[in-house]
C-alpha positions in Angstrom: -73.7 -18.4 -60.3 -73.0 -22.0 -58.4 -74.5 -22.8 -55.7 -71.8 -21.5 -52.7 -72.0 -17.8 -54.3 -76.0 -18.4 -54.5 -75.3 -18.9 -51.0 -73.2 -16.3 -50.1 -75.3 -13.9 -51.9 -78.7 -14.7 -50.1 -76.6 -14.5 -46.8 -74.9 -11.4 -47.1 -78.2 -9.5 -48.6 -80.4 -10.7 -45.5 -80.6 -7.8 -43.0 -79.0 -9.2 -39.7 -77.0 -6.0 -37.7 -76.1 -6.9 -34.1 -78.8 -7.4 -31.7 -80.8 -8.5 -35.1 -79.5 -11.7 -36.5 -83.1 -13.6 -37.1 -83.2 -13.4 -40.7 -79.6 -14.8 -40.9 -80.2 -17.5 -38.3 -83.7 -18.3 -40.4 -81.2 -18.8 -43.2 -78.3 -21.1 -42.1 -81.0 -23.6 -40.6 -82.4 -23.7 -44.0 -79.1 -24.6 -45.5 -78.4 -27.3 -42.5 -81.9 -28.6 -42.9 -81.3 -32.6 -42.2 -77.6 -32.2 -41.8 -77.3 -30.8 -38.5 -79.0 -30.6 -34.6 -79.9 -26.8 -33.7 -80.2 -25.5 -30.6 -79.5 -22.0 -29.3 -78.0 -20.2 -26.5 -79.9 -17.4 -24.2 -78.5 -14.5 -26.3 -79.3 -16.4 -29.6 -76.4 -17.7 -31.1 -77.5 -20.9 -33.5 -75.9 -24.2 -32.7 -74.7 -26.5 -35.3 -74.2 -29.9 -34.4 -73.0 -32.9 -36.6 -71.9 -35.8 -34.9 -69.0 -37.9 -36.1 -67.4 -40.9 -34.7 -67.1 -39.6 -31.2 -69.6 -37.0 -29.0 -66.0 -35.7 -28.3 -63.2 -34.0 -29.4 -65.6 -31.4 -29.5 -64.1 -28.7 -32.5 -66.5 -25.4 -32.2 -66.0 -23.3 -35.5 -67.8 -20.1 -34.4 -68.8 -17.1 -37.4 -70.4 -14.4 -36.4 -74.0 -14.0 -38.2 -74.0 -9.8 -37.0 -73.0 -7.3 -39.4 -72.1 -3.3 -38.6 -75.2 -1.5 -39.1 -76.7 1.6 -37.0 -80.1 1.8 -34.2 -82.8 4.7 -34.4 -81.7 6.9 -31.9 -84.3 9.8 -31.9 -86.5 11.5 -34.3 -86.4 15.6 -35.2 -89.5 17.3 -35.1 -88.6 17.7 -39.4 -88.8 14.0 -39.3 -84.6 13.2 -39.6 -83.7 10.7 -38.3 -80.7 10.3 -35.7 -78.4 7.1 -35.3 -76.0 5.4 -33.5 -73.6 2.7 -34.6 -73.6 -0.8 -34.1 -70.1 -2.1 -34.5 -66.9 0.0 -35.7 -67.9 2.8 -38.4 -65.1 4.9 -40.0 -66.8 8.4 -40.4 -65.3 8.7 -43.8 -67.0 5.6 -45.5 -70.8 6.7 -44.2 -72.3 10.6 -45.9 -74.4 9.9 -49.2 -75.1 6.2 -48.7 -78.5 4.9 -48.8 -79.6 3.0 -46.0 -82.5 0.7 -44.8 -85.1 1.4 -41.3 -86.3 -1.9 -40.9 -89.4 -1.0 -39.0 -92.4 -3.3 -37.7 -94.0 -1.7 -40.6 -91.4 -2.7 -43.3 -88.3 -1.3 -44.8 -88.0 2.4 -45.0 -85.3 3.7 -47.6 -83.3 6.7 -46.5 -80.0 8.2 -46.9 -77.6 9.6 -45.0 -76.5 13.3 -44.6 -75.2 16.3 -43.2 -74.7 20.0 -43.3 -73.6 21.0 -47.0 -70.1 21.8 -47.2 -71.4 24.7 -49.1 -72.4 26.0 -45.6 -69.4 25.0 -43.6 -66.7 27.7 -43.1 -63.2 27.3 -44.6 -62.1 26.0 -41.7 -65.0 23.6 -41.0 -64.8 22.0 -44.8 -61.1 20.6 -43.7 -62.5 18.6 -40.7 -64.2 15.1 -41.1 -67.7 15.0 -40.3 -68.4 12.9 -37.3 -71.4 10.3 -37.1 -73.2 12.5 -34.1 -73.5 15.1 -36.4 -75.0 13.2 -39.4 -79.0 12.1 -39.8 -80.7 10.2 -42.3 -83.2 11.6 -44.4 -86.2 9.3 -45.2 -88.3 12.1 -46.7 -90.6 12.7 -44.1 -92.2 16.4 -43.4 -91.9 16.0 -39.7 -91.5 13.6 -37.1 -95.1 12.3 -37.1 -95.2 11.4 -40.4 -91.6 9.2 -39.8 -93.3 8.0 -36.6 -97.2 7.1 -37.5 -96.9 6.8 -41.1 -93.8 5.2 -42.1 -93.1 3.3 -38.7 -90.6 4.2 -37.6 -89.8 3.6 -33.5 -86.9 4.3 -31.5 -84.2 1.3 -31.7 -85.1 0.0 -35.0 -82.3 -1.6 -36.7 -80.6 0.1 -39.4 -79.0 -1.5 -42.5 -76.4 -0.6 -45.4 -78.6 -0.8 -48.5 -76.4 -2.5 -50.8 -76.3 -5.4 -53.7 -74.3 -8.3 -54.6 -71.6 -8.2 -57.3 -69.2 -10.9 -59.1 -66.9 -8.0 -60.4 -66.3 -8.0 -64.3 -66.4 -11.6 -64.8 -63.5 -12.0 -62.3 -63.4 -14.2 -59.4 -63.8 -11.1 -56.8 -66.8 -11.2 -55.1 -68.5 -7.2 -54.2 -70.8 -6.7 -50.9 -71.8 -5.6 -47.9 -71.8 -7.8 -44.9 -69.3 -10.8 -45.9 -67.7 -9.6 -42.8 -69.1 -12.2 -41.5 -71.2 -13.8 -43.4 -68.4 -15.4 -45.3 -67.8 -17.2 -41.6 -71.0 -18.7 -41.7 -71.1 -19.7 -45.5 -67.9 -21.4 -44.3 -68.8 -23.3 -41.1 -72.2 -24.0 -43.7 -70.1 -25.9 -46.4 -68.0 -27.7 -43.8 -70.5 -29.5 -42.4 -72.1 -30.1 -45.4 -68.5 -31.5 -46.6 -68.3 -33.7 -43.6 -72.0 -35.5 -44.5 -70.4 -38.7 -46.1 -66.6 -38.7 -44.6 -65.6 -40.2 -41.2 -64.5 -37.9 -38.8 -63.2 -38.5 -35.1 -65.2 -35.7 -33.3 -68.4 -33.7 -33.2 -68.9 -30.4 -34.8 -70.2 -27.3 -33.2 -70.7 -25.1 -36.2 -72.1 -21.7 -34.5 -73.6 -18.3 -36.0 -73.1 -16.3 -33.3 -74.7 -12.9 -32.1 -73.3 -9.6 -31.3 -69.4 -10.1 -32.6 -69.2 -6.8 -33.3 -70.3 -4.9 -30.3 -68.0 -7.1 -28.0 -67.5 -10.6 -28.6 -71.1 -11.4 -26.5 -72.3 -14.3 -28.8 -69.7 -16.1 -28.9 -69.0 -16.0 -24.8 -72.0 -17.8 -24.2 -72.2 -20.5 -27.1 -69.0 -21.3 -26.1 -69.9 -21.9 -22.6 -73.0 -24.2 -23.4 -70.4 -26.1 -25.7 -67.7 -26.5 -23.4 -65.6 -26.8 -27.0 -62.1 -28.8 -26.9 -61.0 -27.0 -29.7 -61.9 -23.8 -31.8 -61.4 -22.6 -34.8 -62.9 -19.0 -35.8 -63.7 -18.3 -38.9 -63.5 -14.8 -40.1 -62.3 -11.8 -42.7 -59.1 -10.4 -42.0 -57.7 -6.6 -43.4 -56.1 -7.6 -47.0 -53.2 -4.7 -47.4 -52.6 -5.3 -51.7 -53.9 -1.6 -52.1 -52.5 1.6 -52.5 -51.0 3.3 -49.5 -50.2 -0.5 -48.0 -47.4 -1.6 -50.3 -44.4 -1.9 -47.3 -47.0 -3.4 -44.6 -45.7 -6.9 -43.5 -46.4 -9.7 -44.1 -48.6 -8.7 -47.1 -51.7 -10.1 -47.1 -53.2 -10.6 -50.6 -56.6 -11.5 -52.1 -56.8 -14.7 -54.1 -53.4 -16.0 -52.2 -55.4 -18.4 -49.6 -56.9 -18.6 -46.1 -54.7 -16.4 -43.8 -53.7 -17.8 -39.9 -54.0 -15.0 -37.2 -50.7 -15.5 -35.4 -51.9 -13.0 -33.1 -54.7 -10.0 -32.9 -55.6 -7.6 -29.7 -57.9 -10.4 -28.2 -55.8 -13.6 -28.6 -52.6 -15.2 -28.9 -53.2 -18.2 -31.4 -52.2 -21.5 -29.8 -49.1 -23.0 -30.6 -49.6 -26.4 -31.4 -53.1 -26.4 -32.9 -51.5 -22.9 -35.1 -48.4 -25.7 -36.5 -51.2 -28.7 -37.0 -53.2 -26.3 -39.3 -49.5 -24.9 -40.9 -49.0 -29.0 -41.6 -52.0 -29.4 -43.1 -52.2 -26.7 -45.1 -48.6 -28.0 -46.5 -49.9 -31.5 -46.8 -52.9 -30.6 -49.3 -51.2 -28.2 -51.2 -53.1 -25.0 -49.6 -52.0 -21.7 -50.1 -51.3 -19.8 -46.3 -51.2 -16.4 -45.5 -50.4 -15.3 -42.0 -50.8 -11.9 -40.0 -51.4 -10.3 -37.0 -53.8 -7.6 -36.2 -53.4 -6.3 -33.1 -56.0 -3.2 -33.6 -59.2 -5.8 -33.3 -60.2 -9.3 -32.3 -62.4 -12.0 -33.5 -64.3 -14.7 -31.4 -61.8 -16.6 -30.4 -60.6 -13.9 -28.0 -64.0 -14.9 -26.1 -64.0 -18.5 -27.0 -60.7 -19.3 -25.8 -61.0 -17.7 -22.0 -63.5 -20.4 -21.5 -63.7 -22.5 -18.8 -60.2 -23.9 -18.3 -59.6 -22.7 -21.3 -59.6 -23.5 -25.0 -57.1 -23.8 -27.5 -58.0 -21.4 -30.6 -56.3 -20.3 -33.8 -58.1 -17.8 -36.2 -58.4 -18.7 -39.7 -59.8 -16.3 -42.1 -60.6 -14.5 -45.7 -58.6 -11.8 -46.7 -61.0 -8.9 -47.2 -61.0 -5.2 -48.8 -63.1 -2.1 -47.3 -65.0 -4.2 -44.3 -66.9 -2.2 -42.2 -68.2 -0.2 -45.4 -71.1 -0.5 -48.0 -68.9 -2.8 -50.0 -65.9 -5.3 -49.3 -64.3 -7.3 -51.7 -63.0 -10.8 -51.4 -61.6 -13.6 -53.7 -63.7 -16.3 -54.5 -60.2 -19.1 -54.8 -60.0 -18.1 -51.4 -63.1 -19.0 -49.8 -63.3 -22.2 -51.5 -59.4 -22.8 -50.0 -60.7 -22.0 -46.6 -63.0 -24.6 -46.5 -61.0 -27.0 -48.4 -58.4 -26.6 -45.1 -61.3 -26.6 -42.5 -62.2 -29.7 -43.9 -59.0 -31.4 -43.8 -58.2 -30.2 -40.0 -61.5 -31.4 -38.7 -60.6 -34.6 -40.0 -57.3 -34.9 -37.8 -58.7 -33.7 -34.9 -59.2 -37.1 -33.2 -58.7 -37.7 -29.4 -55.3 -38.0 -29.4 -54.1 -34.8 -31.7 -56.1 -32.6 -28.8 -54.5 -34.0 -26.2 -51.1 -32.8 -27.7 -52.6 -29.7 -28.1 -53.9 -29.2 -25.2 -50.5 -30.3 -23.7 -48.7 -26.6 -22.7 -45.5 -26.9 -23.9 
């Protein structure tokens, strides 16, 4: 396994739901050690700053470090354990999987459940089971043993217990969380790219908080920054499965970074949306495109700030986020960073005046 997947892996196994990203913040510092100035806003989002030529063009390249996860919501006096989400959770995707407490104690394995369908009536067994219904059992007798024994409080975080797969020797990479830990990996190797090449700006790579329960993270980085440019960095919905074949455009796995032309939080800017487009032709770098207008990334917050700030949304094509287990291409994560690289390199003074420039 090289040294980005090494990478990858350690990020996406580290426990980081939204409200919790410490452990992933702990991480990208580690990786940036020497290579970047860290600071922080009040919320916690992690700066990333690498100076180039110029303290400005100022490009912000904002991944959120927060994955979906779940909060202790109260305890049963049998000792099960009741949740609510953090983030979007399809209902469908969550009975039978095993999930971690992470308590001040330690981790506490448990999995989640409901009433057997055995039980349900006829007409009961046709419904989907909804999340207020379901618990998770930790094995505990009663509600003091889950307390005072095991450790477990009221608004502990709550994790997906999952592991890290290359699948069959292919190039698809198997986890939980690289929604979107894949972003930071990225903004990672970017400015670890950008170490011994000239470029006209300053880099604001930023893990930000809370991306998943409403954008919060990246609202205030982005106002510390005062950015002239963004570029979010994301997964997107890949649609080569079953069930997807007539959705346009298709958007494939191992067919290269894909360019949000529009999602339910932001319209991608025009000019810095054709720079990337040029780029991408000029180095030989597969595209995808889509729009998604039933969610949002960052940039929705990013670019309402201030007077305003040009954003486009690049991304990883991704199968099954918000689950135990996505699935993305490898080709096209090292393709995403291969065109971050090249666009941060253009962005001098003069290219973000023209897209700044409403036309």
């Amino acid at each position: 396994m090289n040294s980005r997947l090494e990478m990858l892996k350690e990020l996406c196994l580290a426990q980081g739901p939204s409200g919790f990203e410490g452990d992933i913040k702990n991480i990208i510092i580690k990786h940036l050690e020497n290579k970047a100035e860290f600071s922080q806003d009040n919320l916690g989002s992690l700066i990333c700053k690498k100076r180039g030529l110029l303290d400005s063009p100022k490009i912000m390249i904002p991944g959120h470090m927060d994955e979906v996860g779940f909060m202790v919501n109260s305890i049963t006096k049998n000792g099960f354990i009741k949740f609510i989400p953090l983030g979007g959770w399809w209902d469908q995707v969550l009975l039978a999987q095993k999930v971690i407490i992470k308590t001040a104690k330690g981790n506490v394995q448990g999995v989640i459940g409901s009433t057997p369908p055995h039980l349900l009536s006829a007409k009961d067994k046709d419904k989907v089971i909804e999340k207020k219904t379901m618990f998770i059992d930790v094995g505990a007798k009663d509600k003091e043993e889950a307390q005072d024994i095991m450790g477990i409080q009221l608004g502990d975080p709550i994790i997906p217990d999952s592991t890290f797969h290359v699948l069959n020797n292919s190039k698809m990479i198997m986890s939980k969380a690289l929604d979107n830990r894949a972003g930071c990996c990225l903004f990672i190797d970017v400015i670890k790219a950008l170490q011994n090449i000239e470029h006209p700006n300053t880099i604001y790579g930023v893990g930000t908080v809370q991306e998943e329960v409403g954008l919060r993270g990246a609202t205030t980085a982005a106002h510390a920054i005062e950015p002239d440019v963004c570029l979010t960095v994301d997964v997107t919905i890949a649609t080569d499965v079953p069930g997807l074949e007539k959705e346009e455009p298709e958007v494939k796995l191992g067919e290269g970074p894909v360019l949000t032309l529009a999602d339910a939080s932001m319209i991608g800017n025009r000019t810095l949306r054709n720079f990337v487009i040029d780029t991408a032709k000029k180095e030989n770098i597969p595209l995808q495109f889509n729009t998604m207008m039933g969610g949002g990334t960052d940039g929705g917050a990013v670019h309402k700030t201030g007077p305003g700030v040009p954003s486009v949304v690049i991304s990883i094509p991704t199968r099954y986020i918000h689950s135990h287990y996505a699935i993305m291409h490898y080709d096209d994560y090292v393709n995403t960073v291969k065109l971050l690289v090249e666009v941060t390199k253009i962005l001098d003074v003069k290219a973000v005046q023209e897209i700044k420039r409403i036309c």
